[in-house]
C-alpha positions as CSV (number, residue, x, y, z in Angstrom):
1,X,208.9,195.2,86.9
2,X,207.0,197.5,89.4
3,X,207.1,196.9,93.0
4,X,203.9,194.8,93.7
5,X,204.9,192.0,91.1
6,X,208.0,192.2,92.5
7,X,206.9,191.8,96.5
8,X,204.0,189.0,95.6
9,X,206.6,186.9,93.5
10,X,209.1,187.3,97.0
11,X,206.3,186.2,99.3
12,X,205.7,183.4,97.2
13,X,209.0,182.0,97.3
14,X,209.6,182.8,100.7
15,X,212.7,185.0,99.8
16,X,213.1,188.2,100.7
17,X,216.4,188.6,98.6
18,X,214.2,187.8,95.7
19,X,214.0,191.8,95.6
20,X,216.2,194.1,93.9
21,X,217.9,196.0,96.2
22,X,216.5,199.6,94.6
23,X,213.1,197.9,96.1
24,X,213.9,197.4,99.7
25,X,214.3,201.2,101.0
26,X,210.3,200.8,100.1
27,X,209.5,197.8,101.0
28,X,208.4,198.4,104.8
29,X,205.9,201.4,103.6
30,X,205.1,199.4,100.6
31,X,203.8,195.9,103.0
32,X,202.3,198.5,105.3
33,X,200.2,200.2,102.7
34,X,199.4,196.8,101.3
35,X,197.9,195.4,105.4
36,X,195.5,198.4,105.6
37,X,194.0,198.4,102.4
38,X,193.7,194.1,102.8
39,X,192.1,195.2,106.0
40,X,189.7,197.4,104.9
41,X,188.4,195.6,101.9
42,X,187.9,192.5,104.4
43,X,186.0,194.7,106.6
44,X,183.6,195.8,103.7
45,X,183.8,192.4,102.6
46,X,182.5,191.0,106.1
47,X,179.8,194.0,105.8
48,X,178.5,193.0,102.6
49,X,178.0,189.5,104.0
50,X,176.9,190.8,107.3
51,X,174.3,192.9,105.5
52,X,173.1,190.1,103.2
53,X,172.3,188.0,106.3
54,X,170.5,190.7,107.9
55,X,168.2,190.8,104.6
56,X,167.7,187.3,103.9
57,X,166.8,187.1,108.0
58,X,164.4,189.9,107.3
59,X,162.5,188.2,105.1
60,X,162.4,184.7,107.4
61,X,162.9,184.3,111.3
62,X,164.4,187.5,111.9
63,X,166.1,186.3,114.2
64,X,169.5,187.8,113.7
65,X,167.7,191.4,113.0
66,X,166.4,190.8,116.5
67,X,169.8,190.1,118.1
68,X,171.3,192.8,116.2
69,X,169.2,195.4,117.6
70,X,169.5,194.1,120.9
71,X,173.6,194.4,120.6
72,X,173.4,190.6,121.4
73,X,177.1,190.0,120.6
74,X,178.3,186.2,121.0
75,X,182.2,186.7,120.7
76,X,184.5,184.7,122.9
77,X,185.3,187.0,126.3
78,X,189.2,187.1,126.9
79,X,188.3,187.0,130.9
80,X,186.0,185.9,132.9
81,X,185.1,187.5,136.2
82,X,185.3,184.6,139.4
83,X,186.2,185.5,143.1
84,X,185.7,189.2,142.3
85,X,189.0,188.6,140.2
86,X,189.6,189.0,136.4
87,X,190.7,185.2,135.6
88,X,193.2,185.8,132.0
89,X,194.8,182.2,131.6
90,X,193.0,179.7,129.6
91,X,193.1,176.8,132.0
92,X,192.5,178.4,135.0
93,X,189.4,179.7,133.5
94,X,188.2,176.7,133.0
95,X,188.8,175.7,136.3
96,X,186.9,178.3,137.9
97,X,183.7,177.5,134.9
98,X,183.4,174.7,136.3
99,X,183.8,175.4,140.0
100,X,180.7,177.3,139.5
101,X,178.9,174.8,137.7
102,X,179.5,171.9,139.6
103,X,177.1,174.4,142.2
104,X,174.5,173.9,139.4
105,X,174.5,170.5,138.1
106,X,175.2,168.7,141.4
107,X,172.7,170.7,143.0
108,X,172.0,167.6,145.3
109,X,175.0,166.2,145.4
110,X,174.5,166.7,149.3
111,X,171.0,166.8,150.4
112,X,167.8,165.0,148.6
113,X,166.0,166.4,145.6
114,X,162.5,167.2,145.9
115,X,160.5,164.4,145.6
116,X,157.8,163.5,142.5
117,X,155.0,162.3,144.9
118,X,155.1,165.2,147.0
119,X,155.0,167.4,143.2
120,X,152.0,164.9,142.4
121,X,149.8,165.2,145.3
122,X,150.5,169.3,144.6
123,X,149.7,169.3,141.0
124,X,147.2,166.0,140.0
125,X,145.0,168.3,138.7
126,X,147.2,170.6,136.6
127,X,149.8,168.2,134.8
128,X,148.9,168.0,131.3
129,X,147.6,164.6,129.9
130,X,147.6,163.2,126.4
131,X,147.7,159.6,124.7
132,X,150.9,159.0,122.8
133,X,151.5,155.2,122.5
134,X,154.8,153.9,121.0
135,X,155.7,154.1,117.9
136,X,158.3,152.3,116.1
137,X,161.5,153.7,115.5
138,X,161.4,154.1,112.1
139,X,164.8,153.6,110.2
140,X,164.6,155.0,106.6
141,X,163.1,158.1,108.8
142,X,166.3,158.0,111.1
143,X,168.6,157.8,107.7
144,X,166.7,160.9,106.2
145,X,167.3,162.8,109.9
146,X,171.0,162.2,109.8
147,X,171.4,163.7,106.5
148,X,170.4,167.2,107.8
149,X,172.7,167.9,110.2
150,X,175.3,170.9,109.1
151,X,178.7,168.6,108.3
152,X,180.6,170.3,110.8
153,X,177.8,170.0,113.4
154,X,180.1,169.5,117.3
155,X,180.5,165.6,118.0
156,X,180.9,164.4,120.8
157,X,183.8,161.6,122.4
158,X,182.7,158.3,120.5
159,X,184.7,160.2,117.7
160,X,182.4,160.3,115.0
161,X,182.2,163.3,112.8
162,X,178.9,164.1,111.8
163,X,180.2,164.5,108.1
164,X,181.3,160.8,108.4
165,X,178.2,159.3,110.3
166,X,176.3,161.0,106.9
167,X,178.3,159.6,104.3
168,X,178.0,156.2,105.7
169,X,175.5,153.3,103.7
170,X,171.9,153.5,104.9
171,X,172.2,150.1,106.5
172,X,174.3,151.8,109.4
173,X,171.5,153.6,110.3
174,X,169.2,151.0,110.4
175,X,171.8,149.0,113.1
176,X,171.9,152.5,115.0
177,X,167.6,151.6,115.1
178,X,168.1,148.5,116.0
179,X,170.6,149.4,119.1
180,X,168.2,152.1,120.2
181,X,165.3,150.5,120.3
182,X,167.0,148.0,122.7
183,X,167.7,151.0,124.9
184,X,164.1,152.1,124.7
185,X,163.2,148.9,126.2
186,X,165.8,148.1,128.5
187,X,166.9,151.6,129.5
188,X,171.0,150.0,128.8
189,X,173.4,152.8,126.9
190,X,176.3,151.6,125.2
191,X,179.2,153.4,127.7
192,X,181.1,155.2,124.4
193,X,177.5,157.2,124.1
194,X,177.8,158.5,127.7
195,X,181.0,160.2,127.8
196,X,179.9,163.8,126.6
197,X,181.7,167.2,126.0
198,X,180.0,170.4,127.3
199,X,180.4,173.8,125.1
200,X,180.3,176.7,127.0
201,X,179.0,179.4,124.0
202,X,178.6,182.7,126.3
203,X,175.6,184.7,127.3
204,X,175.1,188.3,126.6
205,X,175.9,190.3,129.4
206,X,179.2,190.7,132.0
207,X,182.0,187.5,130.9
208,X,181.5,185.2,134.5
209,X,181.9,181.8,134.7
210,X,177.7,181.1,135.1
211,X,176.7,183.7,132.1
212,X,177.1,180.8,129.7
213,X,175.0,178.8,128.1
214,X,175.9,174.7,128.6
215,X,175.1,173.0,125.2
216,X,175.7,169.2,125.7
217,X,177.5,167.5,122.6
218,X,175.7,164.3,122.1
219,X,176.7,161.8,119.6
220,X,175.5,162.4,116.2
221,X,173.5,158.8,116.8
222,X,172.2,159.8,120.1
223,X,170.9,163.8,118.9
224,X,169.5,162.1,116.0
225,X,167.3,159.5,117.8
226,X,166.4,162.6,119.8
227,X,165.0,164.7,117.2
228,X,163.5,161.8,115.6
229,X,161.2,160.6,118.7
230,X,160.7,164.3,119.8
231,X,159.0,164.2,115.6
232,X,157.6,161.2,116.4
233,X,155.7,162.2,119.2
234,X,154.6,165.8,118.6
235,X,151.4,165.5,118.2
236,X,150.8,164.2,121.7
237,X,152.7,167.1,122.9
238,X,150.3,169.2,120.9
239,X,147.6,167.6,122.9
240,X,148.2,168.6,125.9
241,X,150.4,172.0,125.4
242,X,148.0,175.3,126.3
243,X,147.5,177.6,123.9
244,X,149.0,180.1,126.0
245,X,152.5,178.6,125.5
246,X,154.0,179.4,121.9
247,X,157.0,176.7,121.7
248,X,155.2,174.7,119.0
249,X,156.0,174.6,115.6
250,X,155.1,177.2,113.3
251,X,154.6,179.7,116.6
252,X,157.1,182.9,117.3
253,X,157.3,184.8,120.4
254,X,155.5,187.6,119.3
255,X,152.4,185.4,119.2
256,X,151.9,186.1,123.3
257,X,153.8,188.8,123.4
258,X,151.6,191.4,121.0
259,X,148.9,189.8,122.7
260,X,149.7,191.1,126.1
261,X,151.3,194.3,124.8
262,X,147.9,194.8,123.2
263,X,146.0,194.1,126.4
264,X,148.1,196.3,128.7
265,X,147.8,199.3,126.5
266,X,143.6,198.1,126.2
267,X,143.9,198.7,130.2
268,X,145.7,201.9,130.0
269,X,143.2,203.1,127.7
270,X,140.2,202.6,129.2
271,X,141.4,203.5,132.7
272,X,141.3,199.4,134.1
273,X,143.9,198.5,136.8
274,X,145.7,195.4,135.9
275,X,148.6,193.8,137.5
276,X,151.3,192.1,135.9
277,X,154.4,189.4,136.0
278,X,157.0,189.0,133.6
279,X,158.8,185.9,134.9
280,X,162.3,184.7,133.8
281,X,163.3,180.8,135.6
282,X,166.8,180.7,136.1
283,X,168.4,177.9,134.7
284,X,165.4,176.2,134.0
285,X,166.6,173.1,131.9
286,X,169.5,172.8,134.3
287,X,167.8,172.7,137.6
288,X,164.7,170.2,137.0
289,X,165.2,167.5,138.9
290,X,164.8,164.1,136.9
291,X,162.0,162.0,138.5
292,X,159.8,165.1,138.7
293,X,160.4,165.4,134.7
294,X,160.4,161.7,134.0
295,X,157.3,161.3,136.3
296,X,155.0,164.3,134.7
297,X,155.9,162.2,131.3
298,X,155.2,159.5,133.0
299,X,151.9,160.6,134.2
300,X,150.8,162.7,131.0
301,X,150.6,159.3,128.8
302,X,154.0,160.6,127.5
303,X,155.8,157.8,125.4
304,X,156.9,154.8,127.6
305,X,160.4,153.4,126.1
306,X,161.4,157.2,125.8
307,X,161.2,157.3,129.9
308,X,163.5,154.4,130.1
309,X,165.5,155.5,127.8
310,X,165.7,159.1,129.1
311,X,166.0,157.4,133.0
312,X,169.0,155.4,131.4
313,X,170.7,158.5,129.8
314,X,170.0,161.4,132.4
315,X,171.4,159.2,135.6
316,X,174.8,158.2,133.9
317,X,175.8,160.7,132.1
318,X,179.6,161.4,132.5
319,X,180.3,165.2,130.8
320,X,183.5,167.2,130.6
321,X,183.5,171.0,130.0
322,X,184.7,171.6,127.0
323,X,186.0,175.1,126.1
324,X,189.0,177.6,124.9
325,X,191.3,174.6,124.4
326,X,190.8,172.6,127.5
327,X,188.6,169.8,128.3
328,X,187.7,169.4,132.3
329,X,187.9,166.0,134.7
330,X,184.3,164.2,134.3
331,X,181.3,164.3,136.1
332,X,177.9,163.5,137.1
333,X,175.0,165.7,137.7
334,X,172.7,165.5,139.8
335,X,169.9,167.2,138.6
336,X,169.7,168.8,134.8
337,X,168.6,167.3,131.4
338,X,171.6,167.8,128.7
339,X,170.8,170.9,126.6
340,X,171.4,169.5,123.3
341,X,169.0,167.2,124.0
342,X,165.3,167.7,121.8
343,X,163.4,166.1,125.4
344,X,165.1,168.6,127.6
345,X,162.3,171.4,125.6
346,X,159.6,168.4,126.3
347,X,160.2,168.5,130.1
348,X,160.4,172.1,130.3
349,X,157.8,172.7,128.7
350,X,156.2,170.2,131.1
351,X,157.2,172.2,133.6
352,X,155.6,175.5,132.8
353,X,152.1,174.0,131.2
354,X,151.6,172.4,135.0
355,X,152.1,176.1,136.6
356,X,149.5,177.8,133.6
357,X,147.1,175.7,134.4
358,X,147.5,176.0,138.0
359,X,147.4,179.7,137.7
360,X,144.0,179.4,134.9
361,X,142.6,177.1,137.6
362,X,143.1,179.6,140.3
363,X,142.4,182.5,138.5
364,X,140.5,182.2,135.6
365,X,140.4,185.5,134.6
366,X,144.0,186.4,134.6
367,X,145.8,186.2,130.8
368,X,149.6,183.3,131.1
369,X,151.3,183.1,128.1
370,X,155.2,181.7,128.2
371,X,157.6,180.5,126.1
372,X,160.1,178.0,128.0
373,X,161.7,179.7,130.7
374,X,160.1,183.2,130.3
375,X,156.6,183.3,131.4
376,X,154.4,186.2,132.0
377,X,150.9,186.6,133.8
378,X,148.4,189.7,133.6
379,X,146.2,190.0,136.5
380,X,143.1,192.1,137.9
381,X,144.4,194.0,140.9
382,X,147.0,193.3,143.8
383,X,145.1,190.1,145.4
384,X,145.2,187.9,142.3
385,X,148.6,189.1,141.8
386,X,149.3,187.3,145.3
387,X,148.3,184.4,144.2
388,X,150.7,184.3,141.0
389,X,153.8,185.0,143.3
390,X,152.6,182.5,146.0
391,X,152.1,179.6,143.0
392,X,155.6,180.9,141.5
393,X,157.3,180.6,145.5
394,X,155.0,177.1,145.3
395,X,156.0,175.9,142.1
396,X,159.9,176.7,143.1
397,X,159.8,174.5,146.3
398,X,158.2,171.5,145.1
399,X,160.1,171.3,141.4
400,X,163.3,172.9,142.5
401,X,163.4,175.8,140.1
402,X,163.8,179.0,140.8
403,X,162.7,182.1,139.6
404,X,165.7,184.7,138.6
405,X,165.0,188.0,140.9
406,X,166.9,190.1,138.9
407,X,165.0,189.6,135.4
408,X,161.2,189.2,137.0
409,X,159.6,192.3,137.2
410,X,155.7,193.7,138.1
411,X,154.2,196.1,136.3
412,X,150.7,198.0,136.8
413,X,148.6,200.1,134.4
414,X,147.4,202.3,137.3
415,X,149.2,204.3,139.8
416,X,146.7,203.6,142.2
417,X,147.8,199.9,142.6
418,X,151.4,201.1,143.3
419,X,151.5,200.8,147.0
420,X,149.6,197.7,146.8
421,X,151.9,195.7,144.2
422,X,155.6,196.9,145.4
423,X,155.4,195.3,148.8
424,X,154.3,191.9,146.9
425,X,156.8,189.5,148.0
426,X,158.1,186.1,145.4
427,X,159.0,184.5,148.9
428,X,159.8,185.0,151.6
429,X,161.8,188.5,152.4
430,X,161.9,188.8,148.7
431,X,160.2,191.6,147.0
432,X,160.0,192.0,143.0
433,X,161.0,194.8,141.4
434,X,158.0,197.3,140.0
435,X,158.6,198.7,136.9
436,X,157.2,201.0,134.0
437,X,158.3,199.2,131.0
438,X,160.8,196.1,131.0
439,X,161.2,193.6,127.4
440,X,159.4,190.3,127.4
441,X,161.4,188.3,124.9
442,X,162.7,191.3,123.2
443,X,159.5,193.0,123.0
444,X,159.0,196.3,125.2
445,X,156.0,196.1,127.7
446,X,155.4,199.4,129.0
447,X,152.6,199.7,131.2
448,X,152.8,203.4,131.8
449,X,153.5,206.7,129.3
450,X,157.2,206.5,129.9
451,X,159.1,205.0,126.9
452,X,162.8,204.6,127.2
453,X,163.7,207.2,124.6
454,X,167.2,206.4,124.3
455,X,167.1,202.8,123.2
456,X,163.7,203.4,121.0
457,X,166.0,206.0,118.9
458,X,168.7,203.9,118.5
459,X,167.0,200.9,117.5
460,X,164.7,203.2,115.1
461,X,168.3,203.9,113.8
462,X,169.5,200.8,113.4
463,X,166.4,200.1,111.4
464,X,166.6,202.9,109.1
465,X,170.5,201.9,108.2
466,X,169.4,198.5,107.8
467,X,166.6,199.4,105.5
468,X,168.1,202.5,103.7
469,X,171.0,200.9,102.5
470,X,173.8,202.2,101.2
471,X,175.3,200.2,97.8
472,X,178.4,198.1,100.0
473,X,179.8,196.4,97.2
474,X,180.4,200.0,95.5
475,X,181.9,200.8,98.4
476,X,183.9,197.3,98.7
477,X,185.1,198.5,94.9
478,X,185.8,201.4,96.1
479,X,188.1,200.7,98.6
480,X,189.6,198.3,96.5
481,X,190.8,200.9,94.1
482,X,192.0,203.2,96.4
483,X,195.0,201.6,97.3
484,X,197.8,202.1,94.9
485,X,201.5,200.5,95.2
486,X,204.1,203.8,95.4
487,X,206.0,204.7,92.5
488,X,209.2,203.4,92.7
């Protein structure tokens, strides 16, 4: 009987004594031996899976090449930064996350929001209009919806599992119509759908308690009426979205953003000076305040029992953070739809077709493109750039966004506008960082004949690995066979 026999029959019977004694001098080298070769054929194991995603994303969304190249790691930090202190202990972590949220989400927990008339008489003519009726809820369409979900999709606190809520006969999900159709025209929730956890999955970047992303869990009921009358009523979003905004269906990113990278280096070319704003909103779907949102659906023909039922759902809320093992004392926001939420994208995208056609209007020359909360707007010269920070400073004070300083950045295609553009101020006391090249949704904009060398190599790299490829699962075999259990 050699050794390995010998040590998987003792591991199976939990007994130790199971050995022969001859064996047990060995047996410490023997389970040690054993751990590092089981560690490295997991590793190769998790790179032959790791390198099949990257191929089959290759060939559809590539999204996860895109996140691979951009080191966009999502695992869990083991601190977070708070007070200028490295925070260690589970619970007090959450404590401080939502410390610092609470700044967020009750943003007017003290003082008045803006207000939607004041938004209205500022913006009549630029809020987007379309015809969308109301359509019925449709319930063999709501059954089909609540089949797609992933079985171990996040619920939320009315306890059911998603894999349940599927499995269930098709006449559950026709009473779920029924019940939501009432709240479409009477705005009532039933109170088990309004207690909600909050995931916290974090942000690249440095681990603090506000470089996370807040995902509300709704009910599996609830985020399936949502995706179902966001379905319903796309086509009048389609109506009124500018072309210059790519969140549609069957759009990417890189449909604005080789547009403008084509323009700028069009400009460079032929020696015109342009001027230019890459624009990142910070916490765009968590700062719009409600009756501005539910007021420019309101006014754009949007859908009416989806306004009451959104009024009904945004103002009583109660959430809870949810995260690394502790859930958080509830409360209300102020301000914020739930992420998680298909008519949170609806608003914001609300949001940012108002301010492109403000800035067409204005300016009719200048290129806008955008895609949620990263906008970007190419200009002739320093004076129309003006205008494009003063409607961004504009836009801020009567929606109650805010545009993030540190990621919005100018950029020129002639040196001779320099002096001009870096004293251009967002508002007041505030100027915006001028820069050569800077990414706009993970494609690099450079407006001069600087590249940053560095990153372009190692991404070229990555590429060529990627692409090369080496045979993994000869090398999973390999390692496999290279561990051998010591003579005994």
């Amino acid at each position: 009987m050699d050794l390995l026999p010998e040590l998987t029959f003792a591991w199976t019977n939990r007994n130790v004594s199971l050995l022969p004694s001859n064996s047990l001098w060995n047996l410490h080298d023997t389970i040690d031996s054993f751990y590092k070769c089981s560690v490295e054929i997991e590793q190769s194991a998790r790179m032959r899976r790791w390198h099949q995603r990257q191929r089959e994303s290759w060939k559809g969304t590539e999204k996860a090449n895109y996140r691979w190249l951009r080191n966009e790691t999502k695992d869990d930090a083991e601190y977070i930064r708070h007070n200028n202190e490295n925070i260690i202990e589970r619970q007090l972590q959450l404590e401080a996350i939502t410390t610092e949220w609470m700044t967020v989400f009750q943003e007017y927990r003290d003082n008045p929001p803006p207000e939607w008339t004041a938004y209205l008489t500022e913006y009549h003519q630029d809020i987007p209009k379309g015809i969308a009726g109301n359509t019925p809820l449709d319930q063999d369409k709501y059954y089909r919806r609540l089949q797609k979900p992933n079985d171990e999709k996040a619920g939320s606190f009315d306890f059911w599992a998603t894999k349940e809520a599927k499995r269930l006969p098709v006449v559950f999900s026709h009473a779920a119509c029924v019940v939501f159709t009432s709240i479409e025209h009477y705005g009532n929730w039933p109170a088990h759908l309004l207690e909600v956890p909050v995931a916290l999955p974090p942000k690249k970047g440095p681990p603090s308690a506000l470089n996370q992303r807040p995902i509300t869990c709704l009910s599996v009921w609830v985020s399936t009426w949502s995706s179902v009358r966001y379905d319903d009523y796309m086509q009048w979003q389609l109506t009124w979205l500018p072309p210059e905004l790519c969140a549609r269906p069957s759009s990417f990113t890189r449909d604005i953003t080789w547009g403008l990278t084509l323009q700028v280096e069009n400009a460079k070319l032929k020696g015109i000076p342009k001027t230019g704003l890459l624009q990142d909103k910070e916490k765009l779907f968590d700062l719009m305040v409600w009756e501005i949102s539910l007021g420019m659906l309101t006014h754009s023909n949007g859908p009416s029992g989806i306004v009451i039922a959104l009024r009904g759902l945004y103002g009583n809320l109660r959430s809870r953070f949810r995260s690394i093992g502790f859930v958080s004392a509830a409360w209300k926001r102020t301000n914020g739809g739930p992420q998680g939420c298909s008519w949170s994208t609806v608003c914001a995208n609300l949001h940012i077709a108002t301010f492109t056609n403000r800035v067409k209007r204005r300016i009719p020359t200048s290129m806008v493109g955008g895609y949620y909360d990263d906008t970007n707007t190419l200009t002739n010269g320093a004076p129309e750039l003006q205008i494009v920070l003063k409607e961004v400073q504009t836009s801020d004070q009567k929606a109650g966004t805010r545009a993030r300083l540190t990621k919005s950045v100018l950029y020129i295609t002639d040196e001779s506008l320099q002096e001009e553009v870096k004293v251009l101020e967002i508002m007041p006391s505030k100027v915006v960082t001028l820069v050569e090249y800077d990414a706009l949704l993970g494609v690099m904009i450079n407006s001069s004949n600087v590249w940053k060398q560095q990153l372009q190599d190692e991404r070229a790299g990555k590429l060529s690995r990627l692409s090369g490829g080496y045979d993994l699962h000869q090398s999973l075999m390999t390692v496999a066979q290279r561990w051998q259990p010591p003579q005994v």
